[in-house]
C-alpha positions in Angstrom: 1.1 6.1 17.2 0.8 2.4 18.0 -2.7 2.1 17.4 -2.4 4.0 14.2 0.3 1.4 13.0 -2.2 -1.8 14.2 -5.0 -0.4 12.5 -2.9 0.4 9.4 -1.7 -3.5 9.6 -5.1 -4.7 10.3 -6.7 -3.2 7.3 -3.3 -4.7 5.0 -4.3 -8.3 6.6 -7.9 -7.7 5.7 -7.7 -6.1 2.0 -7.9 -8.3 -0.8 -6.5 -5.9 -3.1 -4.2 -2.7 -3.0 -7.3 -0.9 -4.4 -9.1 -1.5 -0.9 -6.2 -0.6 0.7 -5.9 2.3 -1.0 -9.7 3.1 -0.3 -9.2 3.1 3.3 -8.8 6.3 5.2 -4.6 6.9 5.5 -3.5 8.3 1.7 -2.1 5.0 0.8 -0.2 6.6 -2.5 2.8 4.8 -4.9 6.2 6.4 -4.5 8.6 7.1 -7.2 12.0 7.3 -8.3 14.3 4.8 -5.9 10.9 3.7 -4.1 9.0 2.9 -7.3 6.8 0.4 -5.9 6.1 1.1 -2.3 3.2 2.1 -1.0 3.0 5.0 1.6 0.3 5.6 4.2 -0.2 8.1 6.6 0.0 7.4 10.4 0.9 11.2 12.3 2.4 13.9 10.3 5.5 13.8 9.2 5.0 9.4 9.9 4.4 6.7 7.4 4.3 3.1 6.9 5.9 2.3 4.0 4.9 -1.3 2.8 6.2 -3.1 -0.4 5.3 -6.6 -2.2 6.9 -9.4 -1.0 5.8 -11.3 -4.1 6.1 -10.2 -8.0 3.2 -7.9 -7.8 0.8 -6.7 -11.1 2.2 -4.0 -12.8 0.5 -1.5 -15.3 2.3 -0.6 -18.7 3.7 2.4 -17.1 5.6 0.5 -14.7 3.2 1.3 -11.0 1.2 -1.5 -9.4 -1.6 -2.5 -10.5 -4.1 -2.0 -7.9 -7.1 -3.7 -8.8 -5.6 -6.6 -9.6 -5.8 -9.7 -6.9 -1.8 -10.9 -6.5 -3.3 -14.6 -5.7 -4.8 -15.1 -8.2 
């Protein structure tokens, strides 16, 4: 499980974008309801990392996070 949770951390440090992240093998996905927001990927069935923004992040019209979109910038 460790290396699962590096790996999932490296490729977070490396992505420029949630889209990349989201690209990568691990079924990043948006949650809903109370987690609107966070992002879930798979480490081992039934475990997750759940990550979320620690700055204002891009949001679509609907509300989710705008993926695509570089938070630096």
């Amino acid at each position: 499980m460790a290396r699962r949770i590096s790996q999932r951390l490296d490729d977070l440090a490396a992505a420029e974008t949630l889209e990349i992240v989201c690209a990568l093998p691990g079924r990043c996905h948006e949650l809903h309801g109370d987690l609107c927001g966070v992002l879930s990927l798979d480490l081992d069935h039934p475990y997750r990392l759940l990550i979320e923004p620690t700055e204002p992040a891009p949001r679509l019209p609907d509300g989710g996070l705008d993926q695509a979109e570089d938070p630096h910038e």
